[in-house]
N, C-alpha and C positions, 0 to 999 in steps of 0.2 A: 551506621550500617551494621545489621548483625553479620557478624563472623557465618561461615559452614556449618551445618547440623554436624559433622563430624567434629570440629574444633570444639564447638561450643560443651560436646559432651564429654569429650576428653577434659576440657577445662574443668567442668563440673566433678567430674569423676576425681581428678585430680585436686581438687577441693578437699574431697572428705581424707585425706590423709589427715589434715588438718583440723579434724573435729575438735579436739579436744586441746586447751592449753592451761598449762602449771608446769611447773619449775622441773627438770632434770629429777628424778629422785624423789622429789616427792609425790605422797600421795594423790590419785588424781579427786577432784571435788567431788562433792556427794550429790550433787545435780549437775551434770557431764553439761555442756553447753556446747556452740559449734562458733567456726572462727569466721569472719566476717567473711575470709575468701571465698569459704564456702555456699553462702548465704546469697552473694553477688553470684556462684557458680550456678544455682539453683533457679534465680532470679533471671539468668538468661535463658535456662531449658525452660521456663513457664512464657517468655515471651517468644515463643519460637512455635510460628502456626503449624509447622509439623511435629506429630508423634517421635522426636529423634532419639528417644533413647530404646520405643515399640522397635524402631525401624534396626536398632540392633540387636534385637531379640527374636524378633517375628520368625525366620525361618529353624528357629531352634529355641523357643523358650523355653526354661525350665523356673524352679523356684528360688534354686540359688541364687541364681544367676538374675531375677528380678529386685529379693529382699537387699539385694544389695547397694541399690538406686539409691534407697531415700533409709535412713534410720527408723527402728521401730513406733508405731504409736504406743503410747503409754497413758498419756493423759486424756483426761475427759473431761470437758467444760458444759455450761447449761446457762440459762437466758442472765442476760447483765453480764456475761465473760467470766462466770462463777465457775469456780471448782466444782466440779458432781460430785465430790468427795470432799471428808477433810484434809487427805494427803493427795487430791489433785489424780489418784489415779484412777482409771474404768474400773469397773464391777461385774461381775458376771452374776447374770438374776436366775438363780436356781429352784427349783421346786421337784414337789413328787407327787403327779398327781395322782387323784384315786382311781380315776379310770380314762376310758378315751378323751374325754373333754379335756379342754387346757384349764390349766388350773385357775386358784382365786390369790393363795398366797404364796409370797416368795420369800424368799430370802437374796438379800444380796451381799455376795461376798467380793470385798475389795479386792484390786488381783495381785495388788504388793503384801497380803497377807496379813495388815495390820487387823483391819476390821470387817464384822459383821454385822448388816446392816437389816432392819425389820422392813423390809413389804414398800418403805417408800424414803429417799434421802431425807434426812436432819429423821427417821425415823428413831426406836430404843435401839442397843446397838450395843457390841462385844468387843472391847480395845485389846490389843494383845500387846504389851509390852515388853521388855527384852533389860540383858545389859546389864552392867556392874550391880547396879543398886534398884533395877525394875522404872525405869524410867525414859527409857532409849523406845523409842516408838521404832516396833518390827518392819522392817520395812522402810525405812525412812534416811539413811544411805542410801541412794540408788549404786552408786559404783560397786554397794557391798554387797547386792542384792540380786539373785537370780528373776531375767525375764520367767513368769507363771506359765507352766502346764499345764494339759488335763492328762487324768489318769489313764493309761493303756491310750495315749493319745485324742482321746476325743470322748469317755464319758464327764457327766458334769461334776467332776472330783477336781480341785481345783491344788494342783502343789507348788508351790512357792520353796524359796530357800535365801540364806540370808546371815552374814558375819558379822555379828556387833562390836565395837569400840576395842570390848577387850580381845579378840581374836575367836570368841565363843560360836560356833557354828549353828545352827538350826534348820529343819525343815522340817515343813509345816502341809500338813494336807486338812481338805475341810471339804464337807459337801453339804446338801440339803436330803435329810432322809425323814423315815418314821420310826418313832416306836410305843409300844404299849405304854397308853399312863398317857400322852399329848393327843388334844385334839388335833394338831393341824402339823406341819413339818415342823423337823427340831436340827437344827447346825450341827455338827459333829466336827471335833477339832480336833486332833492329831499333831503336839509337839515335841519334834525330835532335838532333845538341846545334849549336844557334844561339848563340852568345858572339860574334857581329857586333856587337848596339849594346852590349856588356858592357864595363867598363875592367877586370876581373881576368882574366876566362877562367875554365874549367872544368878540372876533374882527374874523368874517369868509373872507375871501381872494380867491379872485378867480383870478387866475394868469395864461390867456392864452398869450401862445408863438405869436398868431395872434388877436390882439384884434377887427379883424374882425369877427371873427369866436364866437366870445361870448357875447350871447343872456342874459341879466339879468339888472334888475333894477337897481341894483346898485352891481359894481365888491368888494367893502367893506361892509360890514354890520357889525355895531357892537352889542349888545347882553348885554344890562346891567343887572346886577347880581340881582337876585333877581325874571329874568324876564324869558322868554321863545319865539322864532321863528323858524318859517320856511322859510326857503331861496329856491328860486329855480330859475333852471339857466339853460341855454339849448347852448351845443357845434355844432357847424354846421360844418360838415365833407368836402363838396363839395361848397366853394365859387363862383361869387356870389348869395346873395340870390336872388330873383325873387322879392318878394316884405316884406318887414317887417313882423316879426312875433313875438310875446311874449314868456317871460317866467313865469308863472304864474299857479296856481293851474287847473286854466279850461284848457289851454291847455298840460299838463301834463299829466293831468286824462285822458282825449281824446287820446292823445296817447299812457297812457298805455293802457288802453284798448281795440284800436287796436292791439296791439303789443299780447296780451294775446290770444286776439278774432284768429288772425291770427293764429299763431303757436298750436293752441289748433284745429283748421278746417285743419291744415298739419297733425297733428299727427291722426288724425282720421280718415285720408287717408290710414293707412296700417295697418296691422296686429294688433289687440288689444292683449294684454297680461293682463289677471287677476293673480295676486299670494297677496297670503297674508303678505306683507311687502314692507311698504310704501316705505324705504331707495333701495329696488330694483325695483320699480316702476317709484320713483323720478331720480333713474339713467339711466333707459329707455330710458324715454322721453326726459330728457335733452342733452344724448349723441344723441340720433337722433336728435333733435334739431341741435346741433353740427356739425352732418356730414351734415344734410341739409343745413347747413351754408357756409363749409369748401367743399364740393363738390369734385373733383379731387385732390384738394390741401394738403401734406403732411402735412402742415402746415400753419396758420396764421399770419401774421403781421412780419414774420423773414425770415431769411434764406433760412429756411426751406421750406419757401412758391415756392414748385417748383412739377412737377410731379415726385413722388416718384413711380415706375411703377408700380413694385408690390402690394405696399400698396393700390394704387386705383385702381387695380383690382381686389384683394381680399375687396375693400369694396363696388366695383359694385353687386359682389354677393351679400353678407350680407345686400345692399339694397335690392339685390332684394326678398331675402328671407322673407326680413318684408314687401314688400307688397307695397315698394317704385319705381314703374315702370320707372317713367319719371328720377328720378335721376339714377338710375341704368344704362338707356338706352345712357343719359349723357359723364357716367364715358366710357363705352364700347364705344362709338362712339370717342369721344376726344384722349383715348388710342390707337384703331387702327388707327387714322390716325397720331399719332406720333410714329409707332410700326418700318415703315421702316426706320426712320432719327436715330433711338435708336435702333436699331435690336440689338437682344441678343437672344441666346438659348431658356434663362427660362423668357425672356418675353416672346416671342413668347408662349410658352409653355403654361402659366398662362393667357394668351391672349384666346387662345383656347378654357380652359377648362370652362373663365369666359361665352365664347359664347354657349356653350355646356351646363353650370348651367342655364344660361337665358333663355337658348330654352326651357328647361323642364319645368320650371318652367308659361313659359306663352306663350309658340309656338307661337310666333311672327316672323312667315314669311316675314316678310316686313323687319327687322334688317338683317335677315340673308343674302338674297336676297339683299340688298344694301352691305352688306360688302363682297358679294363674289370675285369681281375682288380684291379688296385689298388682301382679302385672300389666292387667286393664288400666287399674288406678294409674302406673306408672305413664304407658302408653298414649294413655289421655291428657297427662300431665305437661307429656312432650307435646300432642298435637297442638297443643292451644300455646308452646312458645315456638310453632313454626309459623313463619311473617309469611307474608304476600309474595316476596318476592322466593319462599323456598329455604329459606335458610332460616337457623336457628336464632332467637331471643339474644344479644348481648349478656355475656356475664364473666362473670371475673377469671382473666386466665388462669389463678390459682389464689388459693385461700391467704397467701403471702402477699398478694398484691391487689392493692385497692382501684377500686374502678371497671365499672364493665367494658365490655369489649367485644368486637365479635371475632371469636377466636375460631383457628383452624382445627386444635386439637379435639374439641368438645365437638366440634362440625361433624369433625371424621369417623371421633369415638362412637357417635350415635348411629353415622351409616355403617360402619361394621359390625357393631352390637345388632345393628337392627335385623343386619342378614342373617346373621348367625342366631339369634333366636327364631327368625322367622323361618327358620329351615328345622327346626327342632321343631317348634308351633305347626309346622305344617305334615310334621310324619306324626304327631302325637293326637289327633284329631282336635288341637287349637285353632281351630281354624280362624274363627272371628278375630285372635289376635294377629295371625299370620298376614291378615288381610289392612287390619289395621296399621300393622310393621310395614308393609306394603305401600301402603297409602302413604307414609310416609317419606318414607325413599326413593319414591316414584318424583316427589318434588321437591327432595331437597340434593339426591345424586348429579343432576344437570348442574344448577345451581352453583352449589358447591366446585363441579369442575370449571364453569366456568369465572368464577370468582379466581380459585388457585391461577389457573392461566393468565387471568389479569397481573396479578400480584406477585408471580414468581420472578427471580431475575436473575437472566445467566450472565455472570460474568466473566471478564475477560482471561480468567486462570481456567477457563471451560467447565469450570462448576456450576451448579445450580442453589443458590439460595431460594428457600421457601418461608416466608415471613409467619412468625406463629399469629396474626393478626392480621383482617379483611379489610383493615381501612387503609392502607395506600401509606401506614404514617412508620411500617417498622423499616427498618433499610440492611443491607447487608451489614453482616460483623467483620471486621478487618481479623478481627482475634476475637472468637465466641467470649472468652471468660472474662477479658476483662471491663466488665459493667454487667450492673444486677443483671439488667434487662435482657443483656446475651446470656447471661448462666443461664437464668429459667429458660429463655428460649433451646438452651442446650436439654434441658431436664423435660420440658414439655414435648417437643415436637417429634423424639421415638414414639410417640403414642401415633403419630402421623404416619409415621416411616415404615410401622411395626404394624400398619392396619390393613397393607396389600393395596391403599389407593393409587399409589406408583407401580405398576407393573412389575415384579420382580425383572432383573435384568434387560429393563428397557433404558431409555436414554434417559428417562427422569431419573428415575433409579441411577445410574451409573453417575450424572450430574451431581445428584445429593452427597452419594458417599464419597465425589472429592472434594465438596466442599468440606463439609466432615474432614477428613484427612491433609486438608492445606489449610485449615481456618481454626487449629485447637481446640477440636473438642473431645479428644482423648490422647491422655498419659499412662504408656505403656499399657493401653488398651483400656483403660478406664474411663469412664465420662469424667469430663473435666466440672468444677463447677470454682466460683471466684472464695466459697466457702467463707462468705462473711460474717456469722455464725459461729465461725472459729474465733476470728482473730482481732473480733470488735469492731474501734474504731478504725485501725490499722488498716491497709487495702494489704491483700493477702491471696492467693492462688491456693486451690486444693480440686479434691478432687469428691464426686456425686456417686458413689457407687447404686446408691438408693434409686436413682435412675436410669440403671444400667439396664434392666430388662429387656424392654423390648428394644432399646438400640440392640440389642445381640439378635432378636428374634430376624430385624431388619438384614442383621450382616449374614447372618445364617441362609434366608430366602433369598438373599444375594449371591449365593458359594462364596462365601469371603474366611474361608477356611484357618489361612493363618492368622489374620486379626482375632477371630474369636479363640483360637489357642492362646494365644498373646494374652488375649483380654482374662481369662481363665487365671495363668500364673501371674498378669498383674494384679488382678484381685488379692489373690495370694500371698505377694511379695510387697505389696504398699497400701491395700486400701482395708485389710481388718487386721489385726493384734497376731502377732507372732506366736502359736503355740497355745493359745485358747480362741480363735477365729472368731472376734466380736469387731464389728464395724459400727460407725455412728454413722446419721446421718451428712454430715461432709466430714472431710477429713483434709488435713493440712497436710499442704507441700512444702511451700515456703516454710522456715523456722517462725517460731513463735514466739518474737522476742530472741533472747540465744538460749532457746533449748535446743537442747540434741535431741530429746524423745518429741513426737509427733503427739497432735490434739487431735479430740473428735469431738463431735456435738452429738451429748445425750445417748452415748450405746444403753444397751443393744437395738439395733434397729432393723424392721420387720423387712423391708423394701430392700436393703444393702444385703440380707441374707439370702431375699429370692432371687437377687438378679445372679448370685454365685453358683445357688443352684439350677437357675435355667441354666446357664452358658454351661455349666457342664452336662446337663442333658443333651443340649442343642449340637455338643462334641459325637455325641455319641449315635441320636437318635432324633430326625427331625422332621419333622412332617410340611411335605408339602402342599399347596391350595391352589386353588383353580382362581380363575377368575374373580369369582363374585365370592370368596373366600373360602370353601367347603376341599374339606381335605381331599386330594388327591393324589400321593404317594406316598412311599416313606422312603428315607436317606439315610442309611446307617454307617457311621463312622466317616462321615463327610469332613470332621476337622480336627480330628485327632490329633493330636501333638505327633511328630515322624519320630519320635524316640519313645515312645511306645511301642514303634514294633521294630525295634531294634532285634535282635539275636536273641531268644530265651525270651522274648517276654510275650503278654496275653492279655487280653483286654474284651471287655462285652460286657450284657446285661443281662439281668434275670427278672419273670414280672414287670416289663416295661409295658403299661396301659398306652392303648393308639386308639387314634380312632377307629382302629380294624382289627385290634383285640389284642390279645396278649401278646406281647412279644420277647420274644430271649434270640439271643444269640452270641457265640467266642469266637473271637480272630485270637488264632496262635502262630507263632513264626519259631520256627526251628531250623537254626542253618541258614540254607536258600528255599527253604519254603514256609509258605503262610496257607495255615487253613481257618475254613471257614465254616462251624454250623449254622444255622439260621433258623430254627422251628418259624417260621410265618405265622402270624395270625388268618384266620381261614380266608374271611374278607380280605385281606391283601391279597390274595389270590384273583382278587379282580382288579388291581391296579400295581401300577408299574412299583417293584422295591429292589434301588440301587445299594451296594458296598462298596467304599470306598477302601483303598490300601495305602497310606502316608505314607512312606517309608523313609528311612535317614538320607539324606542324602549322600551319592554315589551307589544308590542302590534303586535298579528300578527290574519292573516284572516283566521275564519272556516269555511264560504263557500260560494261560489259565483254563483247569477242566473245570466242569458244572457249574456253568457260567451261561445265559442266553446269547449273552454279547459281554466283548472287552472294550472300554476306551481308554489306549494305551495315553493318549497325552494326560490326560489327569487320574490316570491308575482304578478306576471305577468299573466296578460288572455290575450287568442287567441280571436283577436271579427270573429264573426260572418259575414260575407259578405251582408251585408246590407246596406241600406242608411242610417239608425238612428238605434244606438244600446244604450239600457238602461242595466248597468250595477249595478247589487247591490253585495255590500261585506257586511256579518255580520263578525265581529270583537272579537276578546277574550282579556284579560287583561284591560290594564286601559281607561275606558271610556272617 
């Protein structure tokens, strides 16, 4: 019988004293491992159908206070339980591109500092070696070795640090820039080696696989004890060069500060986002950074690097939502014209809905109007796999899993996609598709409901399970994660949840999200997944960030305020990389083996970075739908973290795209009072736009001017239909 959600996490918690074991006095090992107590500690929070470590954070999470759960990831693995590196650690895939598009080459830099990597793994490649006599791989101590930064927090400058054998210090900064003389980007390396209090000295070793490709004064440099240097050394990605170029302090500086200047004039391209806390600021901009990098691409430098269909059309959206036009417009163009070589249901379906979010969001007639003949093609594709009885063709729940089936997600995916284009088709004078979309829906909307009602099943904890499969054969999970079959169904079925066929806030709705929440399928706000992909043949618990998406869109259409704050700094604190915010597609909870650092499969990954970025939109700025799906309000600052508007602090957005136009707005609190601007978008002047006020607890609001209406139990005003609303709350309890 399991212990209490309380004991059990105490236990746990009480575990990691004991990470680490070696002798009194001596040095601790160079690959830190964790002790079996631990391992058993962790092994009960993953068998424990409730969230219990969320359920201690939820009404006050922060970052600290999550990264503290589970130890950092570090490693990264790829198919066969392989290393994605030769020292086992992630990479961060950097580039500079020449204009709006995402690029073609990368550079990957290791994030323990040893190496740099060409364009794709076992690629030509840059070793940096260290140490008495140039032979100590940088990096390769972990006890000795600083967890990797990025520069001023979040551009793509990646800085490492690191103490060799003989007590010789170094740190190392590197990024992916240009300069005259290389066609394509060139690595720029920066090492700072300290042998001042050392009695050997250092030997640094720059050890490329092409010693074309490597720019440096000299590939040895030794480092006499007592003394101190800078070495610096530049990898060229795209041979040959054009004409000579140095590696040297001036041109260095020159390219970092392109490289800053650049990515700092993209990011100022879309949506601003103020909150007060730098570590979700710093993960903002970086992840965008990121996907503006990675563009369509599931992935960088691996495998991986292929169209994953889904994942880049749910991050077409999510660009576009922040205000990223040109990439957005990218992903949706690239997608449908690979939609008919790859036809599926629930692309097709997500294909749709993504055109249908775009349109709103920036009525660009000219996209719609070029993809229409593809879209007949598509429309027609789907009509001839709808059956007799309404429903859609059998086909494989997901490209993971063999066999067809007739699934609910792909069911759902296409009745929402279908509305949502066909509401766009029908203002844009498409009309013959609008009717087509139509046609469609007309017989597969009954159908479809009443399939679900068949198949649904409340159980006796008064949750509702909904089977991701119509044939009567999937059954409740006791514990979502552990069996394949429950992961994916945990991974798939937000695509259900997140499509408004459950009525926001009816009894389906409320059913689903506790079974969700009594049946494991999120840690400390994160989708869970059994992450088998980690940990090989071993059975192993982790967790799915990559499918985190619209589970948040669900929690959000639900007011489910403190889980998506939760969900927010759990991301944060366990499911991407400490200090350069890279996720893979699952990621380990359970130890791996006895390591102390955590694994991931395959980072960077495109899916894990947009679900970070919707939930923190979804905190801030969230639109609501009607029925049949078409926006009908906005909700701003609905799930705010309540320590955000603690005493002195400020929070809001600038350039946030709606479907009712631009919108900005500051919440500030000074004291006992919070105010509020709100510039409206002019069309939200024809629909309802609430603000919400979190506040820390023992602190609630006694009354608020320029306001239409207060509702004092959840702290929320009605604004006024105007273009600029000034909002004041006087405050009671702690100032």
């Amino acid at each position: 019988m399991l212990r209490s959600s309380a004991s059990v996490a105490v236990a746990a918690l009480a575990a990691i004293v004991a990470l680490h074991v070696h002798a009194a006095g001596a040095a601790p090992p160079c690959k830190p491992t964790v002790s079996r107590a631990y391992a058993q500690g962790i092994g009960r929070i993953v068998r424990t159908g409730r969230d219990v470590w969320g359920a201690e954070l939820d009404k006050n999470p922060t970052f600290a206070a999550a990264q503290k759960k589970l130890p950092p990831i570090l490693f990264a693995t790829q198919r066969s339980h392989r290393p994605l590196t030769k020292s086992g650690v992630y990479y961060l895939a950097l580039s500079y591109p020449t204009g709006a598009n995402a690029p073609e080459t990368f550079a990957l830099h290791v994030a323990d500092g040893s190496q740099i990597i060409s364009r794709f793994v076992g690629g030509e490649s840059l070793t940096i070696d260290v140490g008495r006599t140039g032979h100590e791989r940088y990096g390769s101590c972990l006890a000795r070795a600083t967890l990797a930064t990025l520069a001023n927090g979040y551009l793509p400058i990646l800085e490492t640090g690191y103490t060799d054998a003989g007590g010789v210090q170094y740190t190392e900064e590197s990024f992916a820039g240009r300069i005259g003389g290389a066609r394509s980007i060139v690595s720029f390396v920066k090492l700072d080696v300290d042998a001042e209090q050392s009695k050997v000295g250092a030997t640094v070793r720059l050890v490329s696989s092409d010693p074309t490709r490597l720019v440096a004064d000299q590939d040895v440099v030794h480092v006499p004890a007592g003394t101190a240097r800078t070495v610096y050394a530049a990898f060229v990605h795209d041979t040959p060069l054009l004409k000579p170029i140095r590696a040297n302090a001036y041109t260095y500086e020159r390219a970092r500060t392109a490289v800053a200047d650049y990515w700092d004039n993209r990011l100022a391209q879309g949506m601003q986002l103020q909150v007060p806390d730098d570590t979700v600021t710093d993960a903002e901009k970086a992840i965008l950074i990121q996907q503006l990098t990675q563009g369509w691409r599931y992935s960088v430098g691996n495998d991986y690097e292929e169209l994953s269909y889904a994942e880049a059309v749910d991050t077409a959206e999510v660009m576009a939502e922040y205000g990223y036009r040109t990439a957005a417009e990218g992903i949706l163009r690239f997608t449908l014209a690979r939609l008919p070589d790859r036809f599926s249901s629930l692309r097709t379906g997500l294909r749709l809905l993504a055109e249908g979010v775009y349109y709103q969001l920036y009525h660009d007639r000219a996209l719609v109007d070029a993809d229409a003949t593809d879209m007949a093609t598509v429309l027609d594709l789907l009509a001839a796999r709808q059956m007799p009885n309404g429903l859609l063709q059998p086909e494989p729940l997901s490209t993971d899993l063999g066999g067809a089936v007739t699934g609910l997600p792909e069911q759902v995916a296409v009745w929402e996609g279908l509305l949502a284009a066909g509401r766009v088709w029908a203002v844009t004078g498409h009309h013959d598709l609008a009717a087509k979309a139509n046609a469609i829906v007309l017989k597969l909307e009954p159908a479809l409901r009443a399939a679900v009602r068949a198949h649904e099943v409340r159980l006796p904890d008064g949750s509702i399970f909904v089977p991701d499969t119509l044939d009567g054969k999937t059954k409740p999970y006791k514990l979502i994660t552990l069996t394949r079959n429950g992961s994916y169904w945990n991974l798939v079925m937000p695509y259900v949840f997140a499509s408004g066929f459950f009525p926001p806030g009816g009894a389906e709705a409320n059913g689903i999200l506790k079974y969700l929440a009594l049946h494991g399928a999120r840690l400390l706000g994160v989708p869970r997944a059994d992450a088998h992909v980690v940990f090989g043949k071993v059975n192993g618990q982790g967790l799915g960030q990559v499918y985190g998406q619209n589970e948040m869109r669900f929690l959000a259409d639900n007011d489910q305020p403190d889980q998506l704050a939760l969900s927010l700094y759990g991301q944060l604190g366990v499911a991407m990389t400490q200090g350069t915010f890279v996720s893979g597609e699952a990621i380990s909870v359970l130890p791996v083996g006895t390591s102390y650092y955590r694994s991931m499969y395959m980072p960077p990954n495109l899916g894990a970075n947009s679900t970070f970025l919707e939930t923190l939109r979804l905190l801030l700025v969230h639109e609501r739908r009607g029925a049949r799906g078409a926006p009908d309000g906005l909700d701003l600052a609905f799930s705010t973290p309540p320590s955000w508007l603690a005493d002195g602090q400020s929070f809001g957005v600038q350039k946030a795209p709606t479907s009712f136009g631009t919108l900005s707005y500051t919440v500030t609190r000074d004291g006992k009072t919070v105010t509020a601007d709100v510039a409206e978008p002019a069309a939200a002047r024809k629909v309802r736009v609430r603000l919400r006020l979190r506040l820390p607890a023992g602190t609630r609001v006694l009354r608020v001017t320029g306001a239409s209406s207060f509702d004092r139990a959840t702290a929320t005003a009605t604004l006024p239909r105007r273009a600029h609303v000034h909002l004041v709350a006087t405050l009671s309890g702690h100032a």
